[in-house]
N, C-alpha and C positions, 0 to 999 in steps of 0.2 A: 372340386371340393374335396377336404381332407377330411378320413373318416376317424374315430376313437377306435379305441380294441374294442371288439365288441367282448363285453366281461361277464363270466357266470357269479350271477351273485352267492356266493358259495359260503361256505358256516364259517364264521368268523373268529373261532379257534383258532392261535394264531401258531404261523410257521415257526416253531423255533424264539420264540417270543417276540416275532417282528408285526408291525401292524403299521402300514403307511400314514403320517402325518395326515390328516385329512383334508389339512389347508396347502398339500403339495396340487399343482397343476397337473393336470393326466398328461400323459405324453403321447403326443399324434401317433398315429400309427404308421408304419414303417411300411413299402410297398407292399414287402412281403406279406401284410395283413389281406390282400387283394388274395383271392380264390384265380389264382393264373389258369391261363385255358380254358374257362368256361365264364359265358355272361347270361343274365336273363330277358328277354323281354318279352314286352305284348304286343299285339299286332290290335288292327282293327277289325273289325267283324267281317269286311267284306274278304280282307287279306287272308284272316284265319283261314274261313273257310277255303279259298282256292288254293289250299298247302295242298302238297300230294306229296309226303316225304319216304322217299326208299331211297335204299342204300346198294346199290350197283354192287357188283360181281369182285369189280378191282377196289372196292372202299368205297368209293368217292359219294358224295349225299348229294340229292337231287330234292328240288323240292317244288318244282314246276314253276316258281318262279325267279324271273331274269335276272331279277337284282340278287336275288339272297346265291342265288345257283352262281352267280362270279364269285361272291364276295367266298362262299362254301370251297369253290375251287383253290380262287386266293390264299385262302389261310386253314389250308388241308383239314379243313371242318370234318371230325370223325364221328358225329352225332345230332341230331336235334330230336327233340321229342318232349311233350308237357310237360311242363312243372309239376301242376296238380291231376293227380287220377282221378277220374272219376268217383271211383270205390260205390259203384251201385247208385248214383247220385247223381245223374247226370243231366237231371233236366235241372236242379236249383245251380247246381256247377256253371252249366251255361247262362244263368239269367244273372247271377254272381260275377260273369264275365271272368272267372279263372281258368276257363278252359282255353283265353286267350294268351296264356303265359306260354313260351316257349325258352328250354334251355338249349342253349348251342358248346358241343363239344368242340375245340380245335388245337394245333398249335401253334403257338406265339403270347404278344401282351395282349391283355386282356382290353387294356384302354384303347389299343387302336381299331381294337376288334370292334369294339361298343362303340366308337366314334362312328367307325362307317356303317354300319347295321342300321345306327338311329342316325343315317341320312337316307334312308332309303325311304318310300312313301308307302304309308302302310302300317309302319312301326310308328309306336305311342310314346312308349317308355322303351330306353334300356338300362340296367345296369349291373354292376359285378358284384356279384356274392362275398359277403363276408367271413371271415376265419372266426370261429368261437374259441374265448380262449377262458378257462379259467383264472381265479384268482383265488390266494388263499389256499388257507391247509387247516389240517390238523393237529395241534401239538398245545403242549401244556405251556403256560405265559411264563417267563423268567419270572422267579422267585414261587412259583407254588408248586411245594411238595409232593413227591409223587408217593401215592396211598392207594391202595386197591379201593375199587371206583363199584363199592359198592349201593344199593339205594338206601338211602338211611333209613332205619326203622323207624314208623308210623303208621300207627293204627287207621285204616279206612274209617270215613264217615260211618253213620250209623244209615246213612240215605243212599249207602253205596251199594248198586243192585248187583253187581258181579263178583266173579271170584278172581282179580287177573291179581298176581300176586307182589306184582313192580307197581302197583296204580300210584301206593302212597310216595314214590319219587317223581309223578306226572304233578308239578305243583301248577302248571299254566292250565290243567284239567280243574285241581283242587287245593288253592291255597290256602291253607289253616295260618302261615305268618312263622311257621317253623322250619323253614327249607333254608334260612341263613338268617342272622341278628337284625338284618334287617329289612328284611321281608315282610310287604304287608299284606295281613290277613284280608282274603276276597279280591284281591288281584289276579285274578283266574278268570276265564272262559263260561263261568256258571255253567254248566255243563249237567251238573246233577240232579236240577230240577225236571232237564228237557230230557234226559233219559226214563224218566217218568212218566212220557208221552212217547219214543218215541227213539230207538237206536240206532235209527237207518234202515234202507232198504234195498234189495238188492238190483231195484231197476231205475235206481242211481247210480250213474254211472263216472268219476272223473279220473282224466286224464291226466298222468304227471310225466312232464316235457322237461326232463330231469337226465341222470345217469338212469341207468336200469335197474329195476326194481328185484330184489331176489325174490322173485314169484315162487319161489319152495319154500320161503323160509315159514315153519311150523305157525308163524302167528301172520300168519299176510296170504297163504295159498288158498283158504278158504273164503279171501273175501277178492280174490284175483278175478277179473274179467275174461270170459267164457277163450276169448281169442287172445288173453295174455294180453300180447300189443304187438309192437313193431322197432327194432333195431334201423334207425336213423343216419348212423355214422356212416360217413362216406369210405367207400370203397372195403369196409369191414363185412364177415357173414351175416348172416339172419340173427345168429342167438343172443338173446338178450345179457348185457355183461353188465356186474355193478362195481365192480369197484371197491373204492373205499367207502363207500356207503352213505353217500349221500342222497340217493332218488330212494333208499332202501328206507334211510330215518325220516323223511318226507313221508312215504306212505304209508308207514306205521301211526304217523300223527294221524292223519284221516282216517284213515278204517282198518287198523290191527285188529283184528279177530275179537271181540270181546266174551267174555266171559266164558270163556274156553280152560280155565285152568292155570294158564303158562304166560308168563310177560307180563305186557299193558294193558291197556286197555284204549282203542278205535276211537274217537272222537265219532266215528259212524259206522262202527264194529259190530250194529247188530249183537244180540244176543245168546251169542254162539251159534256153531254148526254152518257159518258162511253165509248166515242170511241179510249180511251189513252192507253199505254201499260199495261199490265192484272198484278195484283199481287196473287202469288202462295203462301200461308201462309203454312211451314215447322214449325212447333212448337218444338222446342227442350229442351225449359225451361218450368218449371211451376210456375206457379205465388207468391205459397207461400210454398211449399212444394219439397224440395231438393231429398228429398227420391223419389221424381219422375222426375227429371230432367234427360232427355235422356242420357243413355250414348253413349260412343263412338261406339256401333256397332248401334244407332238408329241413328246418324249426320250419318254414310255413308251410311244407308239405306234412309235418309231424300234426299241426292243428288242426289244419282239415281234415287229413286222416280221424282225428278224435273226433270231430264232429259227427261223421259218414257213418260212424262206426259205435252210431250210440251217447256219448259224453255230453254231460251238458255243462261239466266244470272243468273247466283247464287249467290246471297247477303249474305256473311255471319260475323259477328261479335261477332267470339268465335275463342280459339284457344290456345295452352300452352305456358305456362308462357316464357317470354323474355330470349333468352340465356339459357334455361330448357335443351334444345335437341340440339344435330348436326343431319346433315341430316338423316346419317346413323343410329342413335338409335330412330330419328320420323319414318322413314320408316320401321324398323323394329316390333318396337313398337305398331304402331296404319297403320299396311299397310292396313289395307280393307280399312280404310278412302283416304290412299293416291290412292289406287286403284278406288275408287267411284271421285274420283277427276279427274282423268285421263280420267275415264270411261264417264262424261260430257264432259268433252273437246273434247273429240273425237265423242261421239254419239249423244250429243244435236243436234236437229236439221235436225235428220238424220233418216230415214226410219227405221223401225223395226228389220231388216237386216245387218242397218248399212252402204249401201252404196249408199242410194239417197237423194237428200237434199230435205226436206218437209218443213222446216221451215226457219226463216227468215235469219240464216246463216249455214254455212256447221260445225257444233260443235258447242258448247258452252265455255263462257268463265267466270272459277269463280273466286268471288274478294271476296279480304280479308281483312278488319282493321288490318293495321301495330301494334298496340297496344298502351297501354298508360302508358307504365311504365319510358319515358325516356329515352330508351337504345338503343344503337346501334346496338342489335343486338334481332331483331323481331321473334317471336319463331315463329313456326310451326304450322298450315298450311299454314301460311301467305308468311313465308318465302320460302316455296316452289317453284323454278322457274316458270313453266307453270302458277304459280296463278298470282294474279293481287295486287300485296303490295298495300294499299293506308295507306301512314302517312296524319296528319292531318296540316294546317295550317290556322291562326287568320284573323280577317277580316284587318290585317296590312303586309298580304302578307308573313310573319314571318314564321317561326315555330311553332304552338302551343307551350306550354309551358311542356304538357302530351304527345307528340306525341315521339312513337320510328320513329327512321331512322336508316340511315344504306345502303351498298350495296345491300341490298336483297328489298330494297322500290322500286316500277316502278315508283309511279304519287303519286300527293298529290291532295288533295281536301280541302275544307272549315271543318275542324272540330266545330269551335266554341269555344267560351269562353278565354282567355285572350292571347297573345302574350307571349313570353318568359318574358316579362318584367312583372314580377309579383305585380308590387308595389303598383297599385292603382286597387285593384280587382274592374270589371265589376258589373253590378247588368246583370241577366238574357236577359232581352230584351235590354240592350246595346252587344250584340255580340256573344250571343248565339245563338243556329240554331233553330228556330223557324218551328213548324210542327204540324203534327195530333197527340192527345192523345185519349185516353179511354174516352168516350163522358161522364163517371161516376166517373170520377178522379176529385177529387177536394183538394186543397189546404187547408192543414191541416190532412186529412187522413191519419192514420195511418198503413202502411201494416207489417205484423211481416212474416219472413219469416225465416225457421226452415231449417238448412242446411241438407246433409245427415249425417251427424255425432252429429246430436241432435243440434248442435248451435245457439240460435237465435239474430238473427238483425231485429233492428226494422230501418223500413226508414218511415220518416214525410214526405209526398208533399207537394211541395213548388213550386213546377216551374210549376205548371198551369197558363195559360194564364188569364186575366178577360176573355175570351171568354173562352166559355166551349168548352174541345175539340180539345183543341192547346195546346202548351206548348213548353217549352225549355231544350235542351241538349247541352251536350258539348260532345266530344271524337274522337277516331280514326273509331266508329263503329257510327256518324255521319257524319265524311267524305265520308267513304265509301259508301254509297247510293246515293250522288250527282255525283259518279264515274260508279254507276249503274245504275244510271236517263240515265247519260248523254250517254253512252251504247246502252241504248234504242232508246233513240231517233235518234243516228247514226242510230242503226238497221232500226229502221221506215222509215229514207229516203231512205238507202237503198234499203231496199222492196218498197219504193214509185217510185224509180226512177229504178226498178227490177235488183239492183247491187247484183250479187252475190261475197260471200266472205268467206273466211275462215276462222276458227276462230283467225288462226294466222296471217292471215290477218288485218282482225281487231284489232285485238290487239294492232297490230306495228303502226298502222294510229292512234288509242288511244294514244301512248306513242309521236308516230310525229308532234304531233297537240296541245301540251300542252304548255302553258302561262311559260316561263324560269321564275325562283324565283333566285337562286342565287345572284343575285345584291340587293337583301334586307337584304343576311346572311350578315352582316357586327356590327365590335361593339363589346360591352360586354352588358347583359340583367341582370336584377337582376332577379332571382327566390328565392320563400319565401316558405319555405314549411309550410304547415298548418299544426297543429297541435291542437287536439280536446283542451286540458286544455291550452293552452295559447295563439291560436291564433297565430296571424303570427310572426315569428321568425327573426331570423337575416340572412338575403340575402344570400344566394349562386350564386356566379357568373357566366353565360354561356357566351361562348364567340360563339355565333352565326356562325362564320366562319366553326366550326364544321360541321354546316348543310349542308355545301354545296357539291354537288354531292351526297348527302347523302337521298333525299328528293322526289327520281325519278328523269325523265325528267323535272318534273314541277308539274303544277298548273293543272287539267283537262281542257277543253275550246270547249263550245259545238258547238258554230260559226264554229271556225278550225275544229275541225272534218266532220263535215258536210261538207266545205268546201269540203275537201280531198276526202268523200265519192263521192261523185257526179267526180271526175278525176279519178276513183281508181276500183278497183274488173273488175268483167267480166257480159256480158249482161245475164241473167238467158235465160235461152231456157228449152219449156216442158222437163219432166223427162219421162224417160224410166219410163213405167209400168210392174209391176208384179202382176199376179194375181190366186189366188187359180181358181184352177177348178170348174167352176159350182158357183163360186162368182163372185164377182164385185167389184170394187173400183171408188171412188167418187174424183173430181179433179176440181178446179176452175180454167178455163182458164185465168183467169182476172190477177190471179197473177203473171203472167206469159209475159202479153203484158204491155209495158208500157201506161198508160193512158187506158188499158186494162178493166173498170169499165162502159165505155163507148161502149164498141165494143160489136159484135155477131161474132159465131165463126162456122167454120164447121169442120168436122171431116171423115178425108178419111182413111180408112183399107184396107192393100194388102190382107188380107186371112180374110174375112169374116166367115171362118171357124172354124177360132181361137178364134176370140174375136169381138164383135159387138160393138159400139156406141152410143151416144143417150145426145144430150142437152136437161137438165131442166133446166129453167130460168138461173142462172148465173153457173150450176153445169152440168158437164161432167159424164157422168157415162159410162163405161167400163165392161164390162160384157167377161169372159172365159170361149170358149166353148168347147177347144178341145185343148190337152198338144200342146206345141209348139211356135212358135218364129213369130211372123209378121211386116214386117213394118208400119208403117203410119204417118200420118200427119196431125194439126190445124192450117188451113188460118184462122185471124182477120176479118174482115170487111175493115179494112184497106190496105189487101193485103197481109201480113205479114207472112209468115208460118215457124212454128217449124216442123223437121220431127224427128220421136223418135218409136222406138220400144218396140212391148207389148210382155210379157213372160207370157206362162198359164203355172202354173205347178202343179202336182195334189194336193200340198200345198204347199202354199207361207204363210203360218203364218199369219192368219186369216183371212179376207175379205179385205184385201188391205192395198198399202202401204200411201196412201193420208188422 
């Protein structure tokens, strides 16, 4: 089976004014797209287990079994070891079945490796990891004028609760219908109502599986997640790198710092002083260098990790090429990613175990940028059921002019950058999406970056703001973040107002709460494809009707959800505790009572034998004295009591499940 590039769905500013015909065929992927020297796979349970893998004196890998220990010989195998880590999570890891993935190091082809591996008995699955490869740049479209890219002046609403001093250039935040001629007013995210309820919070927590996020930058370090994240690229150090600033204007969309003084303002930026939803920087690209750009077995260890590690929203803006894959050859193909995919949706959120909710919903739920090739048909992983499609639409309620659609899109969001109607291309701060950049990016800079097949592209910046530190995109992988914003900040009321909910839950209130578009598909649009040596060409006609049904339910809309939040889910009640023997587990009763911030709490035990008690300041502590089962119960101050049951048992998978 022949695989597509796998493609970062990247902002669709285009290189040098070129933009791929959309009706061009993708072109298969060349061997070299294959990750050489390394394959994945899974074994069965009985196989897992009887691995005993060390590594001998003179190299060689042993691994107690006959078959793998030839084949390891055979083809100077210089490593095996899991896929996924644990990361403190080890009992849902194993019930998840990804502690059955194994990576094998060696050298030689990768295909003949994978053929004999998955003849042996034992083994489920194998297969070879994919090369991630970017697409797209940054650069102003042939014929539009180059002008200091400043935010046009415009007065904030009267309903606008903060000071950020770039808001009035956020038009997907707040469209008044004057960010370009034809711009319609209330084509935005409504966003203003639900800040009236409700800014985020900071034990929401989502994950963006992106370039790296400039976790200093003055409007983003406040609302950073306590452990930053994790640098992904293969064979690169630890430190998180950004780049040309794409995973940087992503997480400005969701939770730039709000009302802090300086910039934007966070779609879930809390209000001020870093108390808005946490961003989790997953770095999967590298900045100039393709030969270390993650491959596909580091994106499905990237999502677990988000999971393990808190996250209950996954931001991601990668994925293969449009109409590349049907279901069945993406699941076969790259299953540990569909498997880490799964493996959030179901454990985000959720005890170490797997079965109690500790965070802010019971799962996680991850979204994907529909893509920007035009197509009706959005590759994989985006297209994946459980995931979250977002195609993109113009500040004119439209279609973007780059956005795929299709049956497999849930919701659309504010992409950015012009309508279907290509005729009178935009300058940047007329309707591009306005956010955080690299506080070192400046306009005119040149970045070369060298693919993993030797290629190089060079991209000029141009879409920096006159403020340092902002900047403009267009794409489906800028929709997508004001669909993760807006996520958040459901989550936050919810944990504000102690709803609990599933993740599918959530979901369905996301899709039933969105702004209807159809009644704008109407028409014929001219689209002009760019092209580097002549500039814009002669029209192609879309007949916008296309998009209809095609685009999700709608428009996201942060008001309506909230709304619905507050009518909707079930009242959270303390969780059952579980606790290692002769440990402790820690629990804030607060989260748990509504207005809960304000109260003092007591705590009664049936079997003092089991397990003792004890309030510090806002924290519960729990202590296991003796195996076995007790009741008990925390009255408020208010009168209010939870009654929940402790388990001691002589391990419960570290020092607790809170």
């Amino acid at each position: 089976m022949k695989l597509k590039n796998l493609l970062f769905v990247f902002c669709l500013a285009l290189l040098a004014g070129c933009q791929k015909d959309p009706d061009t065929e993708s072109t298969p992927v060349r061997d070299t797209d294959k990750v050489e020297g390394v394959i994945r796979m899974k074994l069965d349970r009985e196989t897992a287990e009887a691995l005993n893998v060390i590594r001998t004196r003179s190299g060689r890998v042993l691994t107690g079994n006959i078959s793998f220990d030839e084949l390891c010989e055979r083809y100077n195998v210089t490593g095996m070891e899991r896929l996924f880590a644990d990361n403190g999570c080890a009992e849902r890891t194993r019930k998840a079945g990804l502690d059955l993935w194994y990576i094998i190091r060696f050298e030689g082809s990768a295909e003949q490796v994978a053929e004999d591996f998955g003849e042996i008995a034992g083994v489920n699955h194998v297969e070879i990891p994919r090369r991630i490869t970017k697409v797209g740049g940054m650069s102003r479209k042939s014929g539009t004028p180059w002008r200091k890219l400043m935010a046009l002046p415009k007065a904030a609403p009267s309903n606008y609760p903060f000071n950020d001093p770039l808001f009035g250039g956020q038009w997907p935040l707040y469209n008044d219908g004057t960010i370009n001629a034809n711009a319609q007013a209330g084509a935005d995210i409504n966003v203003l109502p639900a800040w009236e309820k409700t800014a985020g919070r900071s034990d929401v927590i989502v994950a963006v599986v992106d370039e790296g996020v400039e976790y200093t930058h003055p409007d983003l370090a406040g609302n950073m997640w306590s452990g930053i994240g994790k640098n992904f690229c293969d064979r690169d150090n630890d430190d998180i790198t950004w780049g040309e600033g794409h995973g940087t204007h992503v997480a400005g969309t969701i939770a730039a710092v709000s009302n802090n003084g300086i910039g934007i303002s966070g779609i879930a930026g809390g209000t001020g002083g870093g108390n808005g939803a946490k961003i989790m920087s997953c770095e999967i690209f590298h900045p100039t260098d393709g030969h270390y750009d993650a491959n596909s077995n580091a994106t499905a260890d990237a999502i677990k990790y988000a999971a393990d590690n808190g996250a209950v929203i996954c931001q991601n803006s990668w994925g293969y090429a449009a109409g590349a894959l049907s279901y069945d050859q993406w699941s076969s193909a790259d299953r540990a990613t569909k498997e880490a995919i799964d493996y959030f949706i179901r454990y985000a959120g959720m005890s170490p175990d797997g079965e109690t909710q500790t965070g802010p919903m019971a799962g996680g739920v991850v979204i994907f940028a529909a893509g920007n090739e035009n197509s009706g048909q959005p590759g994989y992983p985006a297209a994946y059921e459980p995931c979250i499609s977002v195609a993109a639409v113009s500040c004119t309620y439209e279609a973007a002019w780059y956005t795929n659609y299709g049956p497999t899109v849930d919701i659309c969001a504010p992409g950015g950058g012009d309508a279907a109607d290509f005729s009178r291309p935009i300058h940047y701060n007329e309707g591009y999406n306005l956010s955080t950049l690299p506080t070192d990016l400046q306009n005119g800079m040149t970045f070369v970056y060298t693919n993993f097949r030797g290629e190089v592209e060079t991209h000029t910046i141009d879409y920096v703001s006159e403020t340092l530190g902002y900047g403009y995109m267009q794409g489906t992988s800028m929709a997508c973040p004001h669909v993760s914003g807006v996520a958040a900040l459901g989550l936050s009321y919810a944990a504000q107002l102690r709803r609990h909910f599933t993740a599918d839950e959530f979901k369905a209130l996301l899709y039933q709460t969105t702004t209807p578009i159809d009644s704008y598909m109407t028409g014929l649009k001219n689209y002009y494809r760019c092209v580097a040596d002549v500039g814009l060409n002669q029209p192609m006609q879309l007949t916008l009707a296309n998009y209809r049904n095609q685009m999700g339910t709608g428009q996201v809309n942060a008001a309506r959800l909230l709304n619905a939040v507050s009518g909707n889910g079930k009242q959270v009640s303390f969780p059952n505790l579980y606790i290692s023997l002769g440990k402790e587990v820690k629990a804030i009763p607060a989260n748990y009572f509504l207005g809960g911030e304000t109260l003092t709490y007591t705590v009664s035990i049936a079997d003092t034998a089991v397990a003792t008690a004890s309030m510090e300041g806002a924290k519960l502590t729990v202590r296991g004295l003796k195996a076995g089962t007790t009741k008990a119960s925390i009255t408020s101050s208010k009168g209010e009591t939870h009654n929940f049951n402790i388990t001691v048992r002589k391990t419960a998978n570290g020092n607790g499940w809170l």
